[in-house]
Residue frames as a rotation matrix with the C-alpha (Angstrom) as fourth column:
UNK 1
0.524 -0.181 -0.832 -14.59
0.449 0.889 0.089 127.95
0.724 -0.421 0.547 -96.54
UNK 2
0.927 -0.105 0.359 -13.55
-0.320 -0.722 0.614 128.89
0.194 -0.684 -0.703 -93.63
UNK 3
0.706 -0.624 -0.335 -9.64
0.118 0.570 -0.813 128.71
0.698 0.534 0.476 -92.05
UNK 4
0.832 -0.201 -0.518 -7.63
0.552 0.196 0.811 128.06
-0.061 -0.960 0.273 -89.00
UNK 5
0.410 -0.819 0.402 -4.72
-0.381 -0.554 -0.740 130.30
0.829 0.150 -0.539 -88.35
UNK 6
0.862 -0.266 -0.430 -2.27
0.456 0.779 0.431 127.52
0.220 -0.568 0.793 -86.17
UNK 7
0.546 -0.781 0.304 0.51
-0.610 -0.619 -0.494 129.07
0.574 0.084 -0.815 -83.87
UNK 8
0.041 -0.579 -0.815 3.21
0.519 0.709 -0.477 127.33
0.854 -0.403 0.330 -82.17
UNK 9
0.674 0.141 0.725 3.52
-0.419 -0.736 0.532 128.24
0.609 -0.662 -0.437 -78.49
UNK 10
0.586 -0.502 0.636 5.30
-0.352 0.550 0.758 125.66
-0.730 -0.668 0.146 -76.86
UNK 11
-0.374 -0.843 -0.387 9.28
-0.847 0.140 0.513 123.99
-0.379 0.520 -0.766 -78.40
UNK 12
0.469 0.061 -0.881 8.78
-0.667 0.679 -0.308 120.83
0.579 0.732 0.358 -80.33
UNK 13
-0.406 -0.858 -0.315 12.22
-0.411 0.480 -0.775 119.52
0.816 -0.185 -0.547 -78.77
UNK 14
-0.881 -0.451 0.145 12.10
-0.446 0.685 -0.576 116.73
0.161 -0.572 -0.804 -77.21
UNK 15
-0.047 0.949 0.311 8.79
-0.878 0.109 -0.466 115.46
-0.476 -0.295 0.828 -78.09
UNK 16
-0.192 -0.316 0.929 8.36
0.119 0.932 0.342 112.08
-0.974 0.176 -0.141 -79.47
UNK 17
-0.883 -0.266 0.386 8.80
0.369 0.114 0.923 111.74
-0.289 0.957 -0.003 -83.23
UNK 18
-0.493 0.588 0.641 5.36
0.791 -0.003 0.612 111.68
0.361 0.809 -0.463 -84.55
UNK 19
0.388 0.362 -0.848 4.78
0.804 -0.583 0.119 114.85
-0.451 -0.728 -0.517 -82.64
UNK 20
-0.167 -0.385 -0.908 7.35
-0.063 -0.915 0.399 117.00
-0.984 0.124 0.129 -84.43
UNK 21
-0.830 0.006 0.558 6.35
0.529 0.326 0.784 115.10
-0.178 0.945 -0.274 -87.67
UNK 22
0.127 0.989 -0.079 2.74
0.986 -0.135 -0.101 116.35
-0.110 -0.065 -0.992 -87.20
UNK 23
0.280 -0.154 -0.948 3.97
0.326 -0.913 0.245 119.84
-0.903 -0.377 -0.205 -85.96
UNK 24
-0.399 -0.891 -0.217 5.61
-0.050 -0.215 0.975 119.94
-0.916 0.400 0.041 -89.38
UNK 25
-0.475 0.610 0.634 3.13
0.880 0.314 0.356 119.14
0.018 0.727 -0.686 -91.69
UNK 26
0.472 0.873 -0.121 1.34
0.873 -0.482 -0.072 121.79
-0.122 -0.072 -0.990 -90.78
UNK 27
0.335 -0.418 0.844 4.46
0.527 -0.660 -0.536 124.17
0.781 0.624 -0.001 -91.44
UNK 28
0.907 0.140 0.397 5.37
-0.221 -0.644 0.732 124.45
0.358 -0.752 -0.553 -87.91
UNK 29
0.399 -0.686 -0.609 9.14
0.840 0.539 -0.057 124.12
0.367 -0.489 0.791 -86.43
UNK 30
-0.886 -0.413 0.210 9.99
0.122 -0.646 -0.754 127.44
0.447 -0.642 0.623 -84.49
UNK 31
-0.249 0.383 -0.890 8.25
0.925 -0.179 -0.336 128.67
-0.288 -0.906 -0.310 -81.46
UNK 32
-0.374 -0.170 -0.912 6.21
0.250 -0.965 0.077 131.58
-0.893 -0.199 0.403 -82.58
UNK 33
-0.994 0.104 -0.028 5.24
-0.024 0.040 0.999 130.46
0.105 0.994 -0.037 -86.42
UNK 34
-0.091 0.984 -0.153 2.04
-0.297 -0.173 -0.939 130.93
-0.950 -0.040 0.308 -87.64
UNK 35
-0.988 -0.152 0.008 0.34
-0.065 0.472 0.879 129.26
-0.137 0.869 -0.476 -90.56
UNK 36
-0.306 0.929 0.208 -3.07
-0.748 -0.100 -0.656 129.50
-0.589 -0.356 0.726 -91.92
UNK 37
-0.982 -0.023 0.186 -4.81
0.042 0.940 0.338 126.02
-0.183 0.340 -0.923 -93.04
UNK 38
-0.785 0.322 -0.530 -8.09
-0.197 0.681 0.705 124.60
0.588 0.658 -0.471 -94.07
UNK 39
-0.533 0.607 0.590 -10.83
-0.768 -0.054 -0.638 124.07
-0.355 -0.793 0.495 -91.86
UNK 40
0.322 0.421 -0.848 -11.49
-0.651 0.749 0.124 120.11
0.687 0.512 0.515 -92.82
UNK 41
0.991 0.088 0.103 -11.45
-0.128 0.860 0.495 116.95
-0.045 -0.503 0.863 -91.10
UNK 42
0.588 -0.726 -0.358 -7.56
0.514 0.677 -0.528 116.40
0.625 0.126 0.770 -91.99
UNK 43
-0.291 -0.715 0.636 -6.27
-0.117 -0.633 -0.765 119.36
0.950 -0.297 0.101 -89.65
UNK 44
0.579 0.497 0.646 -8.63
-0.718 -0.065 0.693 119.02
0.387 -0.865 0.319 -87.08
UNK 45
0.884 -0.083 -0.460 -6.92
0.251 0.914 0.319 115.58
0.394 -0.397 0.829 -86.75
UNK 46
-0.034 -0.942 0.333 -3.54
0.654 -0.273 -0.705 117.16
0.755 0.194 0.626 -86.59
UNK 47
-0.072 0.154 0.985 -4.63
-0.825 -0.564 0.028 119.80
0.560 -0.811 0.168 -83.93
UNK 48
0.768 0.604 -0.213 -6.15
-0.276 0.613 0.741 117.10
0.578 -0.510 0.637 -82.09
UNK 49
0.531 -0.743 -0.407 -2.67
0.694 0.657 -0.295 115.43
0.487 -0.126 0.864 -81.72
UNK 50
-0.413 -0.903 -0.119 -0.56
0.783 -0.285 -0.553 118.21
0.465 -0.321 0.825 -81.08
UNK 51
0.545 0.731 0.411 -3.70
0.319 -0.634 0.705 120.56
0.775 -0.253 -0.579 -79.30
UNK 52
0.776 -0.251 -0.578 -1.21
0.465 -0.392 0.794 121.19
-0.426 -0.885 -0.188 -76.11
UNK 53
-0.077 -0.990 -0.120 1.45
0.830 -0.131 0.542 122.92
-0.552 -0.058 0.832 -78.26
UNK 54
-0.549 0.281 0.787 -0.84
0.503 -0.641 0.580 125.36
0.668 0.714 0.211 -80.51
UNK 55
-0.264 0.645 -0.717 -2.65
-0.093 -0.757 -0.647 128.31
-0.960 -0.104 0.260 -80.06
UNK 56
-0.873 0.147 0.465 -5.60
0.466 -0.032 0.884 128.22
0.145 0.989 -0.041 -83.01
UNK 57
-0.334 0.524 -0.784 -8.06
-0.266 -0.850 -0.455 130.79
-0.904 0.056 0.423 -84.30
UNK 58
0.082 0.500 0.862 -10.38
0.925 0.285 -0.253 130.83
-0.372 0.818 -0.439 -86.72
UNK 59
-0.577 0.085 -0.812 -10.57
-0.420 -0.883 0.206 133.48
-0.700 0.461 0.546 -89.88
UNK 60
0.536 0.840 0.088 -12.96
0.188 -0.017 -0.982 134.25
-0.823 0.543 -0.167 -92.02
């Protein structure tokens, strides 16, 4: 299965709630984290939402 490696690039702060909630699920709350997830239908949604604050890569 393949798997997404999600970085923050841009601050959370001051985004609207279910923005930093999202950002957080995914293990993200500093500028600069990195986390590798899943490659399924429930992150994609999660990227989707917050796609202007990540930087994502795929790994094998």
């Amino acid at each position: 299965m393949a798997q997404l490696k999600i970085k923050l690039v841009k601050s959370i702060s001051g985004r609207i709630q279910k923005h930093i909630a999202t950002a957080e699920s995914l293990g993200l709350r500093k500028i600069g984290q990195e986390t590798i997830q899943p490659d399924n239908e429930q992150t994609r949604g999660k990227i989707a939402k917050i796609g202007y604050l990540l930087e994502v890569t795929e790994v094998e």
